[in-house]
C-alpha positions, -999 to +999 in steps of 0.1 A: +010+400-243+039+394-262+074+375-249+090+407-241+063+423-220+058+388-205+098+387-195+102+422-183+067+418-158+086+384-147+120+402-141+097+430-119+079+404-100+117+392-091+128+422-079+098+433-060+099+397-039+138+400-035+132+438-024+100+424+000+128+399+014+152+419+020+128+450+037+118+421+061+152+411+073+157+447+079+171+466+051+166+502+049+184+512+019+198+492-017+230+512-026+227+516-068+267+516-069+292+506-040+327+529-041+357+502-043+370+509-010+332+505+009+327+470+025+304+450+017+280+434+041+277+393+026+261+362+043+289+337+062+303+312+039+284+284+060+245+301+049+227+299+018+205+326+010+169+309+016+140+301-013+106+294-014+074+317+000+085+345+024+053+338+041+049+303+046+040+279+074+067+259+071+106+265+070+125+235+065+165+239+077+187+216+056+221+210+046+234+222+015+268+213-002+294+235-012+314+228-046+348+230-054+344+264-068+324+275-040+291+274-052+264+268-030+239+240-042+201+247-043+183+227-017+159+209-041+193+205-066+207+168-069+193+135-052+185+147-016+174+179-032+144+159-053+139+136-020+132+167+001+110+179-024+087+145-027+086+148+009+068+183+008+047+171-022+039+138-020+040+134+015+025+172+030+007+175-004+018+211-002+042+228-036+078+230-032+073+266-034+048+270-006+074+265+019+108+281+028+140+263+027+168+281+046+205+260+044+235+258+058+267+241+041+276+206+061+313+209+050+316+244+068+342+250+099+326+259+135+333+291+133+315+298+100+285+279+120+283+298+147+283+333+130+259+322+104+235+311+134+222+345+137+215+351+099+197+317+098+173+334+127+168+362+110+163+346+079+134+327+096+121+358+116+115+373+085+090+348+072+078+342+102+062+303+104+041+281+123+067+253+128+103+250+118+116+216+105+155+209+112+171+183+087+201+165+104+233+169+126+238+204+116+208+220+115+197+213+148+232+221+163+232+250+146+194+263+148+189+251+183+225+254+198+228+213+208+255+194+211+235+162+210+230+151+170+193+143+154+194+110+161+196+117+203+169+142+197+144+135+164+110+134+171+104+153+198+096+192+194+123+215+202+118+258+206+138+284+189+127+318+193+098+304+207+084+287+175+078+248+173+111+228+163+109+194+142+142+176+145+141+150+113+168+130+095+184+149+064+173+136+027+210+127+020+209+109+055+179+092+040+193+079+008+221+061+021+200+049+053+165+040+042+155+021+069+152+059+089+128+071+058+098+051+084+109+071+114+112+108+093+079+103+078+061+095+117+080+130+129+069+149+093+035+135+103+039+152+137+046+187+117+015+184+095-008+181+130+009+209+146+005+230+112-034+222+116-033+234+150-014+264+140-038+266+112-068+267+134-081+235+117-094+205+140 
């Protein structure tokens, strides 16, 4: 197979997953060209689009960060992205890309948070896992509708939509507070059990 074959069947796999994503959140239809004047449905400025398997066990809900020209960071991009992702690896011994990361931008305003709470749901409806871990302040408040922060609430399993919720310390909470990287690992612990359980496995 030469490069070109090789980078078209790449580009197809692409589409075909993105088109899979987007059937399972509930589109009917993909327009081929949008008149100037029709509006244009978009995710609130507060979501990132999520990555990873669209039918994992696991979706983690972390805090992304927004730049100055409003891009939205990856979640495995920067320091707390690579911490996040030795945390699935090298502590779950599972691939970054064998779970699904949905996140929200920390620097967004409450209203953005409260309409992307809805699109965050149906973002995990869609992929549909065992257990749900939140990362930080505004991933539970926004996932589970809380006013209390992680720290009144880590460790102990939450619901939404009636599937298992890990409250956990954010990676960039981690890196400037260490001393909570003993306390995240023991509720990360607690996921892996309940994945067994959900797994079937003893």
């Amino acid at each position: 197979m030469n490069d070109i074959h090789r980078e078209f069947l790449d580009i197809v796999t692409q589409v075909r997953t993105h088109l899979e994503y987007q059937a399972a959140l509930g589109v009917r239809a993909v327009a081929t060209s949008v008149p100037h004047s029709a509006p244009v449905e978009t995710f609130p400025p507060a979501v990132v689009v999520g990555e990873g398997n669209l039918k994992a066990a696991v979706v983690f809900v972390s805090e992304a960060q927004r730049l100055e020209e409003d891009r939205q960071v990856s979640a495995f991009e920067g320091a707390a992205g690579q911490l996040l992702c030795d945390i699935i690896v090298k502590g779950m011994k599972l691939k970054c890309e064998d779970v699904y990361v949905c996140s929200i931008v920390g620097s967004s305003t409450p209203d953005e948070l409260a309409a992307c709470g809805p699109v965050l749901k149906k973002q995990i409806k869609a992929v549909g896992p065992g257990v749900i871990v939140a990362l930080g302040d505004t991933a539970v408040r926004t996932l589970l509708g809380m006013d209390e922060g992680v720290n009144a609430i880590r460790g102990t399993w939450r619901a939404s939509d009636g599937i298992p919720v890990m409250p956990t310390f954010d990676p960039a909470h981690l890196l400037k507070n260490p001393q909570d990287k003993k306390p995240a690992w023991e509720d990360i612990q607690k996921v892996m059990k309940k994945l067994q359980l959900v797994a079937g496995s003893s």
